[in-house]
Biopython code that builds the backbone (N, CA, C, O; Angstrom):
import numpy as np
from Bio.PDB.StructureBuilder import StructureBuilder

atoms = [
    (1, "UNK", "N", (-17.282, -39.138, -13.925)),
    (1, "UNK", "CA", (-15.971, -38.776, -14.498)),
    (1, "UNK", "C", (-15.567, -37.384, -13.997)),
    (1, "UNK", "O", (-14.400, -37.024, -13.842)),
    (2, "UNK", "N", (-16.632, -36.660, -13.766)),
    (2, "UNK", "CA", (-16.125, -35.111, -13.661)),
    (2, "UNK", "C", (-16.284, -35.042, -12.153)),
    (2, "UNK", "O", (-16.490, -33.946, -11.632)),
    (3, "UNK", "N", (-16.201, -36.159, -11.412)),
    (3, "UNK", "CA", (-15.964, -36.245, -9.866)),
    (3, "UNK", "C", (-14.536, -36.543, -9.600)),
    (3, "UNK", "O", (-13.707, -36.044, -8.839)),
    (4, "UNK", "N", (-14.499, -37.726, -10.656)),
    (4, "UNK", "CA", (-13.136, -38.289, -10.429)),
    (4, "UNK", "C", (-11.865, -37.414, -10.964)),
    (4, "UNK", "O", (-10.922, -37.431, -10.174)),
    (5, "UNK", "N", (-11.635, -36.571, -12.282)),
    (5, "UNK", "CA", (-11.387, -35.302, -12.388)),
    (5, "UNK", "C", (-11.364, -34.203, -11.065)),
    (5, "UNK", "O", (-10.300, -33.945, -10.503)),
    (6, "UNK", "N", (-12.663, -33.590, -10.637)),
    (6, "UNK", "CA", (-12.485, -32.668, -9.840)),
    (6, "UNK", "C", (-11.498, -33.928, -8.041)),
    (6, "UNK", "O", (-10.580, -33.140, -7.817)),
    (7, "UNK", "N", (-11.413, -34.377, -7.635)),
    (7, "UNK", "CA", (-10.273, -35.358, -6.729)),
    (7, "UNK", "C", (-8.992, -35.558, -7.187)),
    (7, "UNK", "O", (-8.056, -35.665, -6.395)),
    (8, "UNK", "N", (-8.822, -35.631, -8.597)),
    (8, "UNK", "CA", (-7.448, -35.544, -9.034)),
    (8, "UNK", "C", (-6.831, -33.915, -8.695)),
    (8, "UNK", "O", (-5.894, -33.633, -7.948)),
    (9, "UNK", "N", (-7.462, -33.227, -9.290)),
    (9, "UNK", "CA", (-7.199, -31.556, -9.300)),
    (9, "UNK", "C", (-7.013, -31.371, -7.994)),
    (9, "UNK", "O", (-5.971, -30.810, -7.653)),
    (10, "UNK", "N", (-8.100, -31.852, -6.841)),
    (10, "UNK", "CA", (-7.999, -31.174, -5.718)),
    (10, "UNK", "C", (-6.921, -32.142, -5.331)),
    (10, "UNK", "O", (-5.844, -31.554, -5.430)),
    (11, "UNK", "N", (-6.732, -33.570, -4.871)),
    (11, "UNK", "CA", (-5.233, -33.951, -4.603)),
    (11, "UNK", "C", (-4.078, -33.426, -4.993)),
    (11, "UNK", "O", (-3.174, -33.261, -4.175)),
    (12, "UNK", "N", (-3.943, -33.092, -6.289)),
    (12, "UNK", "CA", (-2.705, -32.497, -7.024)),
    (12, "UNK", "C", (-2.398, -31.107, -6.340)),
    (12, "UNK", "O", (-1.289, -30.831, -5.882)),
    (13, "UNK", "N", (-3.900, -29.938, -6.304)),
    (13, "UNK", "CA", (-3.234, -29.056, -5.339)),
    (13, "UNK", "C", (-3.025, -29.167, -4.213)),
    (13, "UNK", "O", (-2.148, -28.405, -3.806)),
    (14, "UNK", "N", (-3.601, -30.016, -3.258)),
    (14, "UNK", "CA", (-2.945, -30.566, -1.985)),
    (14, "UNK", "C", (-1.525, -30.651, -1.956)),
    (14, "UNK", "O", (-0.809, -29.737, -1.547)),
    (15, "UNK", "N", (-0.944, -32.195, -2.565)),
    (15, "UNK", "CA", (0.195, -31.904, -2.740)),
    (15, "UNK", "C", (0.851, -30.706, -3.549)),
    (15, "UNK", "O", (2.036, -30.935, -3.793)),
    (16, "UNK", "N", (0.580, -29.990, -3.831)),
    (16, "UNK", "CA", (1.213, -28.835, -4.463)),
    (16, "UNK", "C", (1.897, -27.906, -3.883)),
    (16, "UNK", "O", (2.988, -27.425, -4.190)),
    (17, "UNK", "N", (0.650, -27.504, -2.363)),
    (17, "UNK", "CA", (0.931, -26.826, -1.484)),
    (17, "UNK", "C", (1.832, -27.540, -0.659)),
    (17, "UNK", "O", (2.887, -27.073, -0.232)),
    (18, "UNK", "N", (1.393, -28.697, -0.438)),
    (18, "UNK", "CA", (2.175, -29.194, 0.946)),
    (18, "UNK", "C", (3.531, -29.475, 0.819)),
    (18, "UNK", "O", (4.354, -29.549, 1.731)),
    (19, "UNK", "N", (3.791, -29.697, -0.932)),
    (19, "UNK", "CA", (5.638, -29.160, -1.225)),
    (19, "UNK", "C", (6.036, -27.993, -1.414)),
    (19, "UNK", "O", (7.258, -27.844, -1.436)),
    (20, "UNK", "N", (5.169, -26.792, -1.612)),
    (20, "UNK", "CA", (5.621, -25.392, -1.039)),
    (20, "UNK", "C", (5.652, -25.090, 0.591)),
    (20, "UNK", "O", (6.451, -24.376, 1.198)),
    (21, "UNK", "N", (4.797, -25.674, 0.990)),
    (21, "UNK", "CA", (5.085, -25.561, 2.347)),
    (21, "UNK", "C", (6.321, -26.226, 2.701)),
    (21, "UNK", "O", (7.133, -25.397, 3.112)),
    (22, "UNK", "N", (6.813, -27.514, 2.698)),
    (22, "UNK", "CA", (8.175, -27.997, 2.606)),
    (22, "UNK", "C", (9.357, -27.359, 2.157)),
    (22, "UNK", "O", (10.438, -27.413, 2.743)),
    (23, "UNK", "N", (9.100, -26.692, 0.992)),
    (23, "UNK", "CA", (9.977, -25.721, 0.651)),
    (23, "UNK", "C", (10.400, -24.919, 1.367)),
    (23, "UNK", "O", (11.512, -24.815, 1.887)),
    (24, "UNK", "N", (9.078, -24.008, 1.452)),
    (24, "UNK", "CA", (9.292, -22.805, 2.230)),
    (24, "UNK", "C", (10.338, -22.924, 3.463)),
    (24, "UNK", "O", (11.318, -22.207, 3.664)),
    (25, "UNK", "N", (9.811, -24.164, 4.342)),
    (25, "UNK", "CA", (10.331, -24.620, 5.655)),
    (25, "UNK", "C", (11.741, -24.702, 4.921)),
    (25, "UNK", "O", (12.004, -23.668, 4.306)),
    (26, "UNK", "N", (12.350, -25.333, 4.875)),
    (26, "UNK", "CA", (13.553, -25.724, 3.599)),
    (26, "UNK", "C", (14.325, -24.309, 3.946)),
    (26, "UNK", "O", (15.253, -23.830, 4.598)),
    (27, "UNK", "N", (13.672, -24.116, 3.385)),
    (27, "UNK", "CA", (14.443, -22.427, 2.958)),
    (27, "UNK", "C", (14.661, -21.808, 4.503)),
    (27, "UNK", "O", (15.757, -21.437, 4.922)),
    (28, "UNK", "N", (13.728, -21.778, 5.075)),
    (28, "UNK", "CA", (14.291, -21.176, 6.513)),
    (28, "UNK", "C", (14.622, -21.710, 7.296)),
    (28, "UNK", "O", (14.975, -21.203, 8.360)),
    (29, "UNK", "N", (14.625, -23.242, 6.976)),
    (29, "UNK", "CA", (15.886, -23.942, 8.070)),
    (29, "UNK", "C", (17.360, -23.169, 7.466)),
    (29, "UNK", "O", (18.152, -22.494, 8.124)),
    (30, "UNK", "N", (17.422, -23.507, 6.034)),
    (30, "UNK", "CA", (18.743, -23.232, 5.487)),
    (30, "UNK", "C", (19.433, -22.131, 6.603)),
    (30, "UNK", "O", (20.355, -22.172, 7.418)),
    (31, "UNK", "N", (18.120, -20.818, 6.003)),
    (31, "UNK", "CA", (18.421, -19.681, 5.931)),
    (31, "UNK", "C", (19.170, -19.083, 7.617)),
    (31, "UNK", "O", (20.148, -18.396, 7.911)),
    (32, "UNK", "N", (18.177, -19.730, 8.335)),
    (32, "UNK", "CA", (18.142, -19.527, 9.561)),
    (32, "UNK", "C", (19.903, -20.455, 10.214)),
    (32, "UNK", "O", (20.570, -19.911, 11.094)),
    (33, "UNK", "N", (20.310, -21.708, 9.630)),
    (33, "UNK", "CA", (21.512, -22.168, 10.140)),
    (33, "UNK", "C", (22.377, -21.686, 9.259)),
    (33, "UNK", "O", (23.582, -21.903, 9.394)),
]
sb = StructureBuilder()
sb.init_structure("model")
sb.init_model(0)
sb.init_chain("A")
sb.init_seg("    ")
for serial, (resi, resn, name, xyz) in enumerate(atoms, 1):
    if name == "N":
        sb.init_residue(resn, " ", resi, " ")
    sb.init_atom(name, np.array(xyz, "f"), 0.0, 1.0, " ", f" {name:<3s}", serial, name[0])
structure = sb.get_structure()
């Protein structure tokens, strides 16, 4: 259980980052056109 727990957590911050990273990009396409 506390495997399957610690894979949720670490997926969730995966995607977490990888929609701040999207963001970020986001923002300096905007910013930049």
């Amino acid at each position: 259980l506390a495997k399957v727990e610690g894979v949720g957590r670490t997926r969730a911050q995966t995607i977490r980052g990888y929609l701040n990273e999207v963001s970020d990009a986001g923002v300096k396409s905007d910013s930049s056109s």
